[in-house]
C-alpha positions as CSV (number, residue, x, y, z in Angstrom):
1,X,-29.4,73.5,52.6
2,X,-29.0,75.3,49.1
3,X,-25.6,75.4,49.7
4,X,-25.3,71.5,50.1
5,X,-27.2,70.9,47.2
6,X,-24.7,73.1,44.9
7,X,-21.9,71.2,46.7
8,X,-23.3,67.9,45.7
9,X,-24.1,69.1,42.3
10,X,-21.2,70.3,41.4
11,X,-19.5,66.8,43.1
12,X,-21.9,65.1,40.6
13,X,-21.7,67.3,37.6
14,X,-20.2,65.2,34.5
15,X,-17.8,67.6,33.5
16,X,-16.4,68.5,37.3
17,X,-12.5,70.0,36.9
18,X,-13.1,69.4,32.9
19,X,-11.9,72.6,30.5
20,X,-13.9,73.7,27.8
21,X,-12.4,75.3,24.9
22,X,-14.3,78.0,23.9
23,X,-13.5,79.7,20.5
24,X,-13.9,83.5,20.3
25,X,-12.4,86.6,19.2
26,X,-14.9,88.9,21.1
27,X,-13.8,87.9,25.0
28,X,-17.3,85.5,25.2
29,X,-16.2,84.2,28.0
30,X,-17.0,86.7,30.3
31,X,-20.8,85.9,29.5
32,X,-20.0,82.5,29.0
33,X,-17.8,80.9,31.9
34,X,-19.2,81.8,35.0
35,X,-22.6,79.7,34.3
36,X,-20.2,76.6,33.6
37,X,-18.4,77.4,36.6
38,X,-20.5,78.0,38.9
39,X,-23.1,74.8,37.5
40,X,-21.0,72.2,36.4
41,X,-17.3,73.1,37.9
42,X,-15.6,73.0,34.9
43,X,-13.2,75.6,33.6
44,X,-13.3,77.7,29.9
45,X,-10.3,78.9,28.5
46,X,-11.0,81.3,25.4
47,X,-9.2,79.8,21.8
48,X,-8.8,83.7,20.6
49,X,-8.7,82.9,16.6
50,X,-10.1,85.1,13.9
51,X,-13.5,83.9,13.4
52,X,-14.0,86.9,11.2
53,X,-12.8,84.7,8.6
54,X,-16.4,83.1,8.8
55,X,-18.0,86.2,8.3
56,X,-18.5,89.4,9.8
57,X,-21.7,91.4,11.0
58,X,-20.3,94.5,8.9
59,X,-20.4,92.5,5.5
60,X,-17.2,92.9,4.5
61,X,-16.9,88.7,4.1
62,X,-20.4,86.8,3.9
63,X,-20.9,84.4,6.7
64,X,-20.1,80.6,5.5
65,X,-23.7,79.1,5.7
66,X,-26.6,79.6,8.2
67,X,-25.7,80.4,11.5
68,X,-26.0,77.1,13.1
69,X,-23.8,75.9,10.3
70,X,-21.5,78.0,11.4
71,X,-21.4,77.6,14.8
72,X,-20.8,74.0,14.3
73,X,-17.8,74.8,12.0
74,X,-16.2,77.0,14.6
75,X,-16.5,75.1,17.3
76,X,-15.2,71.8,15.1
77,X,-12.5,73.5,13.1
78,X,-10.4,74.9,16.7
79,X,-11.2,71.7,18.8
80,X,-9.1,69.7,16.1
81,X,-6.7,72.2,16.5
82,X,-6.3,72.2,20.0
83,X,-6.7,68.7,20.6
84,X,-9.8,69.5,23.5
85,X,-12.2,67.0,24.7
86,X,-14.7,69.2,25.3
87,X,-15.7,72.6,22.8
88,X,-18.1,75.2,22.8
89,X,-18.7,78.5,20.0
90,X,-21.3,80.8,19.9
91,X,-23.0,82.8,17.3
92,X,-25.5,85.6,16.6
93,X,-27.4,87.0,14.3
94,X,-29.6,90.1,13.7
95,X,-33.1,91.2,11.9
96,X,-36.5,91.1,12.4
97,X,-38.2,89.0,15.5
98,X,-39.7,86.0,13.6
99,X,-43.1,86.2,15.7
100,X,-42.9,90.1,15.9
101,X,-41.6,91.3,12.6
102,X,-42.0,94.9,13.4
103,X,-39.0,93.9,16.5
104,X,-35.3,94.2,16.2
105,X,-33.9,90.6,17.2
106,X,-31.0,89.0,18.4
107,X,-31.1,85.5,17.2
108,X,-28.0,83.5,19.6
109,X,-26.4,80.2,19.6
110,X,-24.3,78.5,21.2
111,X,-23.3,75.0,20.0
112,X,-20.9,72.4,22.7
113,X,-19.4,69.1,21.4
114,X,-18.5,67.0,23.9
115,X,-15.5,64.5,22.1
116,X,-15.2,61.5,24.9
117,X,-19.1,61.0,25.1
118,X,-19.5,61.5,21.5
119,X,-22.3,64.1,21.0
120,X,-23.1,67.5,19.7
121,X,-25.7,69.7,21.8
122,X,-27.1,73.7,20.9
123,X,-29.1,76.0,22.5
124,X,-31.0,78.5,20.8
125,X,-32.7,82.0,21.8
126,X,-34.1,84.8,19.7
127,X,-34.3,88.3,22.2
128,X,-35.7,91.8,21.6
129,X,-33.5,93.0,24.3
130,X,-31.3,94.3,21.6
131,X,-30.4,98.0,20.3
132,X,-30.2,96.9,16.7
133,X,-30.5,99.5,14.0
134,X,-29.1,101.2,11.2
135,X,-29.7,104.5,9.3
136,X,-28.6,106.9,6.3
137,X,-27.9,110.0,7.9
138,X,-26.2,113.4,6.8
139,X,-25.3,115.9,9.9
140,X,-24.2,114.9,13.4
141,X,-26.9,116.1,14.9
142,X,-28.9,113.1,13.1
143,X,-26.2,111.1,14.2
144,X,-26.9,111.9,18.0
145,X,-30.1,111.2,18.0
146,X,-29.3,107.8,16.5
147,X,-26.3,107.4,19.1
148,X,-29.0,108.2,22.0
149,X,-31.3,105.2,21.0
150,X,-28.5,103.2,20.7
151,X,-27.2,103.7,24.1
152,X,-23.6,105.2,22.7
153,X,-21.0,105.3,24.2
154,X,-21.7,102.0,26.4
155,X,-22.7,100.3,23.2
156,X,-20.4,100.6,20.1
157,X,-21.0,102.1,16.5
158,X,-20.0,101.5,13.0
159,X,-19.6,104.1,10.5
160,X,-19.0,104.1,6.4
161,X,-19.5,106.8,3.7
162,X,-22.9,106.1,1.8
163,X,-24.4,103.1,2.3
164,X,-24.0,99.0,3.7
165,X,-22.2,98.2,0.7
166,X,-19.3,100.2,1.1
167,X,-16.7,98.2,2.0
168,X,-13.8,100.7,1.5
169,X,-13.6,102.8,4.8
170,X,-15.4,101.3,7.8
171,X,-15.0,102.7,11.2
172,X,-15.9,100.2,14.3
173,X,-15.9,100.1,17.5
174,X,-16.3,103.7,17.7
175,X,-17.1,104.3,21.8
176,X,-16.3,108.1,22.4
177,X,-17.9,111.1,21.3
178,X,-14.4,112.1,19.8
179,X,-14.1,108.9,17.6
180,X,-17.8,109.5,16.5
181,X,-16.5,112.9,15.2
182,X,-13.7,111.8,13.3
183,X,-15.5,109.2,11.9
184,X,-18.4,111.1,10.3
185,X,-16.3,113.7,9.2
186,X,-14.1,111.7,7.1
187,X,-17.5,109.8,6.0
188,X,-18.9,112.4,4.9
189,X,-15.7,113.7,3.0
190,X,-15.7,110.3,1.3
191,X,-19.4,109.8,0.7
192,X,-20.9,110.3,-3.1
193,X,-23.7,110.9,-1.6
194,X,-23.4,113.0,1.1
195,X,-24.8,110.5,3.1
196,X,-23.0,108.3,5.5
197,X,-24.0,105.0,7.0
198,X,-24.6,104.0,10.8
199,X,-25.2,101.2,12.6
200,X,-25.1,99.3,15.9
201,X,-21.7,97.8,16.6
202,X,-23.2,93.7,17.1
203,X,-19.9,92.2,18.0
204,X,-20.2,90.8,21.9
205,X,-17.5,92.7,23.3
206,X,-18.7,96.0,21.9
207,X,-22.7,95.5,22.5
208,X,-23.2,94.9,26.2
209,X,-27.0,93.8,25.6
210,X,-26.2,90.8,23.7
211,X,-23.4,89.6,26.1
212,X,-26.5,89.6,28.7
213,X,-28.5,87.8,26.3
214,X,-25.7,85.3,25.7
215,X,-24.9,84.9,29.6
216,X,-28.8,83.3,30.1
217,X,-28.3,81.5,27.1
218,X,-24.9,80.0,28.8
219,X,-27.0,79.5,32.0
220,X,-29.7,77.4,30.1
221,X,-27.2,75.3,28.3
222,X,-24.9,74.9,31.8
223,X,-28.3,73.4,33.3
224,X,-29.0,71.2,30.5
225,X,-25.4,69.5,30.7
226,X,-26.1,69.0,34.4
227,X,-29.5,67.1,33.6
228,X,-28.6,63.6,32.8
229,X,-30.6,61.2,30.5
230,X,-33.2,58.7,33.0
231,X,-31.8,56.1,29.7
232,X,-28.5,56.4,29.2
233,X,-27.4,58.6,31.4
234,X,-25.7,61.0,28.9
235,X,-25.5,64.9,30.1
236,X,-27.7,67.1,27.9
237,X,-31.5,66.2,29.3
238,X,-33.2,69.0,28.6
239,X,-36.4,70.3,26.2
240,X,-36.1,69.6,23.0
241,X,-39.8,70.4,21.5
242,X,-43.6,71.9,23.3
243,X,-46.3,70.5,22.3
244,X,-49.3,73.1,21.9
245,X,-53.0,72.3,22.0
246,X,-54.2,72.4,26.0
247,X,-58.5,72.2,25.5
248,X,-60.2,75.0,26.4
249,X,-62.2,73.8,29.9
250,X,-65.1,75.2,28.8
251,X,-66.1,73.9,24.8
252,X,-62.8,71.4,24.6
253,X,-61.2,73.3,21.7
254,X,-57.4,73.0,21.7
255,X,-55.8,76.2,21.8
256,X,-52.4,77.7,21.4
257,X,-51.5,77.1,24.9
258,X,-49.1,74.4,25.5
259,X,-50.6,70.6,26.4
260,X,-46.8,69.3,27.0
261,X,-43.0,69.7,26.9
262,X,-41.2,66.9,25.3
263,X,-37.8,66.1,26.7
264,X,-34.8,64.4,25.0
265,X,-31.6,63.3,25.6
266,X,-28.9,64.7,23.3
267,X,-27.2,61.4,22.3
268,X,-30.1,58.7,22.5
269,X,-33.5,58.6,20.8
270,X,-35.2,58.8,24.2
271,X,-37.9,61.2,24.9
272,X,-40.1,61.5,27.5
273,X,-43.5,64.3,27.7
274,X,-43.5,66.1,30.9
275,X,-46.4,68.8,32.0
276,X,-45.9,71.7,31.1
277,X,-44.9,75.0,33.7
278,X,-48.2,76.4,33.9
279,X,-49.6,72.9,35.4
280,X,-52.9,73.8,33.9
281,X,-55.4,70.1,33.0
282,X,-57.5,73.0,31.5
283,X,-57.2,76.3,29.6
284,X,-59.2,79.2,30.1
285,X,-62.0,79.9,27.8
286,X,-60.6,83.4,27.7
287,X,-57.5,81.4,25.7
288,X,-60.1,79.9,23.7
289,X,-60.3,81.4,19.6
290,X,-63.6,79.6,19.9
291,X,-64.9,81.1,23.5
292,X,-63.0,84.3,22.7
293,X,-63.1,84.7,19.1
């Protein structure tokens, strides 16, 4: 049964034997393309460009904007180029979790335009499965404790004499204990200091966690160009906003539980609110600030 229902969606999907361009320079599509495959039978091929012209998580160039802004120029600027239909970029950023400041967070986007139906469509995530972090350090075995929390060698480090603002000598990519050597050594030769800088290695193809946070995100977005508009029939039904405030069963206080999810379609101005999840008419007075102060 499952079986015939993949076979019929993927006979159905609107972008069936379609190929996606997706822009990169970190090999994203390994995260990326089996979710568009496997959902909505259409192929990616990676544009490999230098999208470290837009900026770069090491700071030697500032990124161009805010992240989305610069999604949306990546994903524009190599479509045009290549002459594609259909385009997708990603990008990510790093800092503290917006609801959990005291987090490490990995902020993601990815950002499609589809040319022949004439819309734009992003997903959006913020994740604490990340091993973000950076530190002033000034012997090895410093650095090894660092390295151990973030899970070195699988996941990649950068290294600079003194501080983030060094721009000079920057070592990346470092993934072996013997490239970690070198690296501080000649770091700490250089630094003014005696202090040299370390941090987590952010780029996808060097920081397995965030490729697995980007591979759900591709999953969500796959789904929500499968989902069609009940108007227009546009791909790219999905939710677009939750509305909080479910009353507490027990004094009728709205509380931060959510009442609905609001569904839109990504080229119309239709919207449609849908129950939420949970299914709840009623929230717990344990949920209640009023009830449970």
């Amino acid at each position: 049964m499952e079986k015939e229902k993949e076979k019929l969606m993927h006979k159905n999907s609107p972008y069936a034997l379609s190929t996606i361009i997706l822009t990169t320079k970190h090999s994203k599509s390994i995260a990326i393309a089996p979710s568009f495959l496997n959902l909505l039978s259409a192929e990616m091929i990676e544009y490999p460009t230098d999208t470290d012209k837009l900026g770069t998580f090491s700071g030697e160039i500032e990124r161009i904007g805010n992240p989305l802004d610069c999604a949306k120029i990546k994903c524009q600027l190599w479509m045009n180029l290549t002459d594609s239909y259909y385009g997708l970029s990603s990008e990510g950023s790093f800092g503290p979790h917006p609801y959990m400041p005291f987090l490490p967070c990995d902020h993601e986007i990815l950002y499609f335009i589809d040319h022949h139906r004439d819309f734009h469509l992003y997903v959006s995530c913020f994740s604490e499965k990340t091993n973000y972090n950076m530190q002033a350090l000034d012997s090895m075995e410093e650095l090894e404790k660092f390295s151990a929390k973030a899970l070195f060698p699988s996941h990649a480090l950068i290294l600079r004499p003194d501080n983030k603002q060094n721009k000079s000598h920057i070592f990346k990519g470092i993934n072996s204990i013997d490239m970690l050597e070198t690296a501080f050594k000649d770091s700490i030769k250089r630094s003014t200091n005696g202090k040299v800088w370390v941090e987590t290695d952010m780029r996808a193809n060097m920081n397995p966690l965030r490729m697995s946070v980007i591979q759900g995100l591709a999953e969500e977005l796959a789904w929500r160009l499968s989902a069609l508009c009940p108007k227009c029939e546009n791909p790219g039904w999905g939710k677009v906003q939750a509305e909080k405030g479910l009353a507490c069963s027990l004094c009728g206080t709205e509380t931060e539980l959510l009442k609905a999810e609001i569904y839109g379609c990504a080229k119309c101005d239709h919207k449609e609110k849908i129950s939420p999840s949970h299914h709840l008419l009623k929230a717990d007075p344990g949920n209640c600030s009023y009830c449970n102060p």
